[in-house]
C-alpha positions in Angstrom: 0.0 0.0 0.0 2.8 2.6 0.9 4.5 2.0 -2.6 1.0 2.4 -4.8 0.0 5.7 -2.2 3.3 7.0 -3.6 2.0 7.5 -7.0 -1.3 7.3 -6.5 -1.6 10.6 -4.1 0.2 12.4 -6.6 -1.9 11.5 -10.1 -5.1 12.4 -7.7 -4.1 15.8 -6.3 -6.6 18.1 -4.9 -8.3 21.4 -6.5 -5.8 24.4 -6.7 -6.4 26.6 -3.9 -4.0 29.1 -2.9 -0.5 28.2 -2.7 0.9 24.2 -2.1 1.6 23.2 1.1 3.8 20.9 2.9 2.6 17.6 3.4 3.4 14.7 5.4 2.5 11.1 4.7 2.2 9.1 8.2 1.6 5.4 8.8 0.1 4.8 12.2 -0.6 1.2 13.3 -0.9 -0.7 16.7 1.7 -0.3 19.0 1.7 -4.5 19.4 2.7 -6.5 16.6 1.5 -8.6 15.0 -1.8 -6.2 14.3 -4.3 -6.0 12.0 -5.0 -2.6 12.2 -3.4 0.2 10.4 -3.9 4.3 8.6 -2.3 5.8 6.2 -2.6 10.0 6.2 -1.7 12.8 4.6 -1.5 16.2 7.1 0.0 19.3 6.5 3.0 19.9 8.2 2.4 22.8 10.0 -0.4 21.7 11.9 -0.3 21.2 15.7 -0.1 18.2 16.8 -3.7 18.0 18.2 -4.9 18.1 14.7 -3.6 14.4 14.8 -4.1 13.5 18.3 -8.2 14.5 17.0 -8.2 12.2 14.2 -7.1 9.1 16.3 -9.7 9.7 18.3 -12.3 10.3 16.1 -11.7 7.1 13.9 -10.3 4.2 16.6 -10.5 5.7 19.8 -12.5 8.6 21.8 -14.7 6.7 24.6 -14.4 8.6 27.8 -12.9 11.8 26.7 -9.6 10.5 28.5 -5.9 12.0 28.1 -3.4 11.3 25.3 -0.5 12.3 25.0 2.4 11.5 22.0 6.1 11.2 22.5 8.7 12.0 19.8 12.4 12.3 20.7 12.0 11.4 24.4 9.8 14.5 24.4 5.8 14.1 25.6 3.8 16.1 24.1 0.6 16.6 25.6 -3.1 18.1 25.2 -3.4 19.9 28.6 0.2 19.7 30.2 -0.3 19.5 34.0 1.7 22.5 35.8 -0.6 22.1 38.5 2.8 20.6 40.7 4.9 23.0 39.6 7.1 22.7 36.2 7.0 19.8 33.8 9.0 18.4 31.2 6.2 17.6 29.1 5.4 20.1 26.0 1.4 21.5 24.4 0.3 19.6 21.4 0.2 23.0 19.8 3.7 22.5 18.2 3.6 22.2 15.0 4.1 18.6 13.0 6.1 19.8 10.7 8.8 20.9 13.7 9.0 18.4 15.5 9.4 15.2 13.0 10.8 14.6 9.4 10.9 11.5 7.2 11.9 8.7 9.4 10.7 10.3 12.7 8.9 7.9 14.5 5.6 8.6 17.0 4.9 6.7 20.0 1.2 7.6 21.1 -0.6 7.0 23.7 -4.6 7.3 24.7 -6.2 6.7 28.1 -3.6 6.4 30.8 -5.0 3.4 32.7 -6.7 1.0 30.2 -4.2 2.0 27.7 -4.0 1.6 23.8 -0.6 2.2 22.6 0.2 3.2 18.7 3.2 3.8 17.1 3.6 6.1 14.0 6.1 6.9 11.0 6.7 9.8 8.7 6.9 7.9 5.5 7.7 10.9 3.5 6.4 14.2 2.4 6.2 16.4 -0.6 4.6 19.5 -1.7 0.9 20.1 -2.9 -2.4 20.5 -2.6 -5.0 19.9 0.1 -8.0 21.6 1.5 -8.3 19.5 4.2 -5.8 19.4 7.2 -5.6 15.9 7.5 -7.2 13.6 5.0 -7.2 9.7 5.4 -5.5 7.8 2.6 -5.8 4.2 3.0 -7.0 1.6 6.1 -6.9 -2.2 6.6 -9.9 -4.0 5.9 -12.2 -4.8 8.8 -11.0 -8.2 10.3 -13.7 -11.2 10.4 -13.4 -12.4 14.2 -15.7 -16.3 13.9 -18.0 -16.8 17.0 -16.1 -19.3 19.5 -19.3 -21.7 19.2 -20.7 -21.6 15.5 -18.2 -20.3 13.8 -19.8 -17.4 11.9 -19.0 -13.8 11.9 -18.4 -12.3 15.0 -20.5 -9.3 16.3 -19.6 -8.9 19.8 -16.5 -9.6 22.4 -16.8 -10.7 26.2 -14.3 -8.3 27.5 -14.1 -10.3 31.0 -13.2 -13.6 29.6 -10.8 -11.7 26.7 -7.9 -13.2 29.3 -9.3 -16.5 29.9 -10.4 -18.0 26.4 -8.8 -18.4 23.3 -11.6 -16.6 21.3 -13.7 -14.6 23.5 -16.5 -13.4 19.9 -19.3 -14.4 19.6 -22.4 -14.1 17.1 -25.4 -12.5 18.7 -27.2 -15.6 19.3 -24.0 -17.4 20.9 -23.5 -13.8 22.7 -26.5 -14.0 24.4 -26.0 -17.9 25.4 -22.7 -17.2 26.8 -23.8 -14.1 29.0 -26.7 -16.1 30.4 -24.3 -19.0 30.9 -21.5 -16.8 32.6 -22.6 -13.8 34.2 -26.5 -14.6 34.8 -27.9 -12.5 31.8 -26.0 -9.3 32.3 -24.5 -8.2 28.8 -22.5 -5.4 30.5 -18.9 -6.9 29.9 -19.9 -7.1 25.9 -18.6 -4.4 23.6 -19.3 -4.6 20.3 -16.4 -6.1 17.4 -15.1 -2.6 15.4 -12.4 -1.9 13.3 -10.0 -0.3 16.0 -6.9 -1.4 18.2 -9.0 -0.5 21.4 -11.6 -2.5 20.4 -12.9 -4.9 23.9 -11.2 -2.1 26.3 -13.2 0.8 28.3 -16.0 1.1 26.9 -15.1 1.7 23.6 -18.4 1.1 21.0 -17.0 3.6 18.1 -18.0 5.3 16.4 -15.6 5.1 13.6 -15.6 8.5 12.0 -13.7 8.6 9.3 -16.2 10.9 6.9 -14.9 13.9 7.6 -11.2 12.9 6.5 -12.6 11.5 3.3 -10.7 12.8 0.3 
């Protein structure tokens, strides 16, 4: 995908509209390998950093309006930098992208400081054009098919309590419902629902996935 996106951004270039800008391509994936889950963007360099830190939550992660925070060069870089204690080493997410990495910087990212999901990003390249949107979203992985532990089928839910006791903790909704009365007398409150996201089965995370506004 990162080879075709190489040619393919550039033979589909945006309307004209005042001058070219810098632009940054950026591959953000799970921070735990092997993962299905991946992004390719394209954001102008010299937006802040929370223009970024907005997308990933908008499309795989915002549940409980928790904290993130990204770290580049041994440098955090965060939302709403706590001076509350007196100094911190920690920078705003106002710095600009374009500042702070380069082709070949890497990202280390962070959302929700106790039920963690970790990402790691890299600046794949950049180049000059056009784009009327501050961030636009390039390419994604497919949605995973996760099969129901008992039939088989297409999984549409996850059991989030037993995630660390069975091998496959999906189920179909019919299996769902079995399992929960089976397990935790007929309350569903441990099931989230199966999405296309890294933090999908943690917090309460249920979507949604909003990619539309990113949308070339």
């Amino acid at each position: 995908m990162t080879k075709h996106l190489v040619k393919c951004v550039e033979s589909h270039p945006a309307k004209a509209r005042g001058k070219p800008v810098r632009l940054l391509h950026i591959r953000v994936e799970d921070a735990y390998q092997p993962s299905p889950f991946w992004l390719d963007v394209e954001v102008w360099a010299g937006a802040p950093l929370r223009e970024l830190d907005q997308f990933l939550r908008d499309i795989w992660l915002e549940c409980c309006g928790h904290l993130s925070e990204f770290e580049i060069n041994g440098v955090r870089y965060e939302a709403y930098p706590d001076r509350t204690w007196g100094p911190s080493d920690s920078k705003s997410m106002r710095a600009k992208l374009g500042e702070v990495v380069g082709v070949g910087s890497q990202l280390h990212y962070e959302y929700d400081f106790g039920s963690t999901t970790e990402l790691k990003l890299k600046v794949l390249g950049e180049r000059e054009g056009y784009q009327d949107k501050i961030l636009r979203l390039l390419a994604r992985n497919e949605p995973p098919v996760w099969l129901c532990n008992v039939c088989g089928q297409p999984a549409t839910q996850i059991d989030t309590e037993c995630a660390y006791e069975m091998e496959s903790p999906f189920f179909c909704e019919k299996h769902a419902r079995e399992h929960v009365k089976k397990q935790h007398d007929g309350d569903d409150y441990m099931l989230l629902p199966v999405v296309n996201s890294p933090r999908m089965g943690t917090c309460g995370y249920e979507g949604p996935d909003n990619e539309a506004p990113y949308l070339p």
